[in-house]
Structures are given as structure tokens and as C-alpha cells.
C-alpha positions in Angstrom: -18.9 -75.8 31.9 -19.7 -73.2 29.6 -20.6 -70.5 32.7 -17.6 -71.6 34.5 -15.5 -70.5 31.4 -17.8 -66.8 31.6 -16.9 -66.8 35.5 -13.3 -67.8 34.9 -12.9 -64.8 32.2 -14.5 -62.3 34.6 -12.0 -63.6 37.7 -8.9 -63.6 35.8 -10.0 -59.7 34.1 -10.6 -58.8 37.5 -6.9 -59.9 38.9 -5.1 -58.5 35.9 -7.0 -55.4 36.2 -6.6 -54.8 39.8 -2.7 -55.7 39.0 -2.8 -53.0 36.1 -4.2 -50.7 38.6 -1.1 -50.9 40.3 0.9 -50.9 38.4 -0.2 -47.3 37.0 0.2 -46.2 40.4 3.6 -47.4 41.3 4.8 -47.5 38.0 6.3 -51.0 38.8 5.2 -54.0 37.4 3.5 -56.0 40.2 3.8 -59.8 40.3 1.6 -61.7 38.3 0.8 -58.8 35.9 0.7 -59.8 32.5 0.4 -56.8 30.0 -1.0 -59.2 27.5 -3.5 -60.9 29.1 -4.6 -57.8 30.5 -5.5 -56.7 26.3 -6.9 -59.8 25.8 -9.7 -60.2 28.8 -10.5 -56.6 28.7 -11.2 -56.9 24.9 -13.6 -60.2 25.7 -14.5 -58.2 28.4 -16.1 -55.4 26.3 -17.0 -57.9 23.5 -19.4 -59.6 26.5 -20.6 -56.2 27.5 -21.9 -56.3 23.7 -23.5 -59.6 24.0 -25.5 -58.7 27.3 -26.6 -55.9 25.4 -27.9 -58.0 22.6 -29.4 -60.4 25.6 -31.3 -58.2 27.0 -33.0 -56.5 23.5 -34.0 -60.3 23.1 -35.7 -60.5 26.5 -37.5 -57.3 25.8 -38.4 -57.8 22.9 -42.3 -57.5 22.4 -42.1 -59.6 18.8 -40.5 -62.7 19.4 -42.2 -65.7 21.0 -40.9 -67.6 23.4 -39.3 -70.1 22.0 -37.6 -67.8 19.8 -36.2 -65.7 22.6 -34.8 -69.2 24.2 -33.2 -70.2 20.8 -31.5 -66.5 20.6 -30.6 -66.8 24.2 -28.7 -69.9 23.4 -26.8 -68.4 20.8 -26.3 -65.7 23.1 -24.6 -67.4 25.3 -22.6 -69.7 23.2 -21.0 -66.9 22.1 -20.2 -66.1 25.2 -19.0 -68.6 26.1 -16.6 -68.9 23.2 -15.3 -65.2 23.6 -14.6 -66.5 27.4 -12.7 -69.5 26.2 -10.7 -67.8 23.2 -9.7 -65.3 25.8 -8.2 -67.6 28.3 -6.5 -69.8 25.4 -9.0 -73.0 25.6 -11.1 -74.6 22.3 -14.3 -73.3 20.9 -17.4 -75.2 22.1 -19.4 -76.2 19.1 -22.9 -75.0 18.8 -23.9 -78.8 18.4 
């Protein structure tokens, strides 16, 4: 569930920015544009681009073992996931 709420975010950023596109171009709002969402995914959008960053110091990482690179992973990708779902309106997941 939590990916599909990571794929969901990218799919709906990628309408709304296509949309946006066009909308600069014919300076007329296109169906289906929503300003709004528009801020919103391409703010969780850059706040993901942070957190693959952060992913990928963790997998190169020469320090950490293993198991500590999982555990940071997870995090990782929890917090993903919950920038996904704040972004398209739906409840935190709980690190639990």
C-alpha cells in the first residue's frame, strides 16, 4: 500500500503538470487543472527528490552495516510514503 501511495503521488504530479504545461502555453486553464494540487505534489515532489537523495547516501555508505542500512531504508521510505499520502489528502501511516 505504501508504494502505491508513492506511484499514485508521481501519476497525479505528472497529470497536473502536463495540464500546467498547457496551460502556460494557451494561457487557458485546461480541464482538470487544479492550481493547487499542482503546489502541493510538486512540493512532495521535490521533498521525495530529498529523500532519494538521503537513500542513496545510505546505500553507499561504507560505515553502516547492513542491518543498519535496512533500518534507515525503512525510515526512508515511511517517509515517503507519508509525504505521498499528505500530498494527496489521505492519513499518515504509523511507523508501527
Amino acid at each position: 500500500a505504501s508504494l502505491d501511495s508513492v506511484q499514485r503521488l508521481r501519476d497525479d504530479y505528472s497529470q497536473q503538470e502536463k495540464l500546467f504545461n498547457e496551460f502556460k502555453m494557451t494561457r487557458q486553464k485546461p480541464e482538470g487543472y487544479d492550481a493547487a494540487k499542482y503546489v502541493r505534489y510538486k512540493n512532495a515532489m521535490d521533498a521525495m527528490q530529498r529523500t532519494y537523495k538521503a537513500q542513496k547516501k545510505v546505500m553507499d555508505s561504507e560505515r553502516l552495516s547492513s542491518e543498519e542500512k535496512r533500518e534507515r531504508i525503512d525510515r526512508i521510505k515511511m517517509q515517503q510514503t507519508n509525504i505521498a499520502r499528505r500530498a494527496l489528502g489521505l492519513s499518515k501511516v504509523s511507523n508501527e
